[in-house]
C-alpha positions in Angstrom: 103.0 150.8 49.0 102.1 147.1 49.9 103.0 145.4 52.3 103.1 141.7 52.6 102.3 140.0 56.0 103.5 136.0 56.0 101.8 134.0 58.9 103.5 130.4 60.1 100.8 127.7 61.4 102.2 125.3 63.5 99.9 122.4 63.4 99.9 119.8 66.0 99.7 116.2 65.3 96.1 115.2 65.9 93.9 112.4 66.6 92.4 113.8 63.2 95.8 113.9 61.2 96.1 110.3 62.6 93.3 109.2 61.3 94.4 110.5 57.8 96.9 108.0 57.6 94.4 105.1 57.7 93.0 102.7 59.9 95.2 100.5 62.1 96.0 96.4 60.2 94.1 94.9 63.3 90.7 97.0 62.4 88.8 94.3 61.0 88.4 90.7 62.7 89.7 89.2 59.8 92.8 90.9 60.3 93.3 90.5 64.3 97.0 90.7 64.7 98.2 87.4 66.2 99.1 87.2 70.0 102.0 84.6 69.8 102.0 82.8 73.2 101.3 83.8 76.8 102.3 85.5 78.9 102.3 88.3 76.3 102.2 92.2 76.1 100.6 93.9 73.2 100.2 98.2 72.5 97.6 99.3 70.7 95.5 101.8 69.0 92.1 103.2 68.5 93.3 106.1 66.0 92.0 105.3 62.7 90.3 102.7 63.3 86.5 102.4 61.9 83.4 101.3 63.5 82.3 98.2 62.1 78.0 97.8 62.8 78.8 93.9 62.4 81.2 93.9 65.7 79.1 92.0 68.5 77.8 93.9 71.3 79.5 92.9 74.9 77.9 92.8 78.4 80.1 95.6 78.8 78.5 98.3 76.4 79.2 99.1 72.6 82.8 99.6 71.6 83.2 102.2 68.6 86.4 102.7 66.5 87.7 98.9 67.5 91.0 96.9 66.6 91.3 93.2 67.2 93.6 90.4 68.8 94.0 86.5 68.0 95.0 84.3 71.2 95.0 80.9 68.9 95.2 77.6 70.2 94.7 78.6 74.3 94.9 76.0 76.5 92.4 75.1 79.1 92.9 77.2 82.3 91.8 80.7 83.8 93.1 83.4 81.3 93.3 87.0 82.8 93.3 90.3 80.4 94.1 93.5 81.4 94.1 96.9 79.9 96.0 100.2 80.5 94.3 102.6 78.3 96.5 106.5 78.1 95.4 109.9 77.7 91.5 110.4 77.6 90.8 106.8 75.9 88.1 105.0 78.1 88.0 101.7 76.8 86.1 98.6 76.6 87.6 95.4 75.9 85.9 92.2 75.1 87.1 88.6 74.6 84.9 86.0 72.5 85.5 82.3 71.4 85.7 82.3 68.0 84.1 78.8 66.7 83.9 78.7 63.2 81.8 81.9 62.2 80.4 82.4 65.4 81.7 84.4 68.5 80.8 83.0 72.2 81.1 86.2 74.6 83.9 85.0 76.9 84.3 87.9 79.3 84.5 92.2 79.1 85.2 94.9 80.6 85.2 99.0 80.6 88.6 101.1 82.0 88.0 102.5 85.1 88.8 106.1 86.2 92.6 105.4 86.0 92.3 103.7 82.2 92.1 100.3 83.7 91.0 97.4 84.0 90.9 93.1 83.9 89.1 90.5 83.0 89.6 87.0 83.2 87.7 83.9 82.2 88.2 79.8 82.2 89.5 79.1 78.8 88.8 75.5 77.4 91.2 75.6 75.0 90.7 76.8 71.2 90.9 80.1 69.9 90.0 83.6 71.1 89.5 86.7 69.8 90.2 90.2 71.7 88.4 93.3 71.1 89.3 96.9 71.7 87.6 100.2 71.7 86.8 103.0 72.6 83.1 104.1 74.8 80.9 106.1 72.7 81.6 109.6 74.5 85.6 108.6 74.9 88.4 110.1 72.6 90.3 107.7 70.6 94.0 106.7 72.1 97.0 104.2 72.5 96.6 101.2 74.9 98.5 98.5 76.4 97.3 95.2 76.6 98.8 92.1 78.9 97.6 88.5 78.7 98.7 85.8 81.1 97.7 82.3 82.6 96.6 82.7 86.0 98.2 80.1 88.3 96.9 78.4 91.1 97.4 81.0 94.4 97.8 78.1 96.3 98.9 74.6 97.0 96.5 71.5 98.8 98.7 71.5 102.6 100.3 68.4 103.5 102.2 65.9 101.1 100.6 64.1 98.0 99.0 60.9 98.8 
């Protein structure tokens, strides 16, 4: 007599079987998605993505696995970026002025213990580019980004002269 013994795997969706289905459009800087306007609220990804050695270095350590943003034609003013990062990402997230080829560090900075964190920096006008990813030790994960103007927290007292 035999006897036959069928087993069922259940497998769970994966950072790995994420990763199968290819890297995120925004993985390369030539293919930052566009940020259309400010304020503005962007998710993200580092699941997939590839580590590129050609991405700069930041103040703020080496990102791996990172995705990009386009803030195009910014106007002059204080800029603020911050970062909710879920799950086990710890991220770092960097902001450069892209003019021409070149990349002028702008600003950066790493998630804190709760997957946060902000940056801002005085933008005089042009374009910038955003980057994402994750700290060398960190998982891959989803993130939310939010970009705004920061206005003036207050007003000169007294009436205009």
């Amino acid at each position: 007599m035999i006897t036959i013994v069928a087993s069922l795997f259940i497998v769970p969706a994966t950072a790995a079987a994420a990763r199968s289905a290819g890297p995120p459009a925004n993985d390369n800087r030539a293919a930052a998605t566009a940020v259309q306007g400010l304020p503005a609220t962007v998710s993200g990804t580092t699941v997939g993505a590839t580590d590129d050695p050609k991405d700069p270095r930041s103040d703020c350590g080496r990102a791996h696995d990172t995705v990009w943003y386009r803030l195009s034609g910014a106007q002059a003013g204080r800029l603020v970026v911050r970062i909710n990062a879920f799950g086990d990402l710890d991220a770092v997230v960097a902001v450069y002025r892209a003019v021409r080829s070149r990349l002028i560090p702008a600003g950066c900075t790493a998630t804190d213990d709760n997957g946060r964190g902000a940056l801002s920096f005085t933008s005089g006008g042009g374009d910038y580019l955003v980057m994402v990813g994750r700290e060398r030790t960190s998982d891959d994960g989803r993130f939310r980004l939010t970009m705004f103007r920061q206005e003036p927290s207050s007003k000169a007292p007294g009436r205009a002269l």
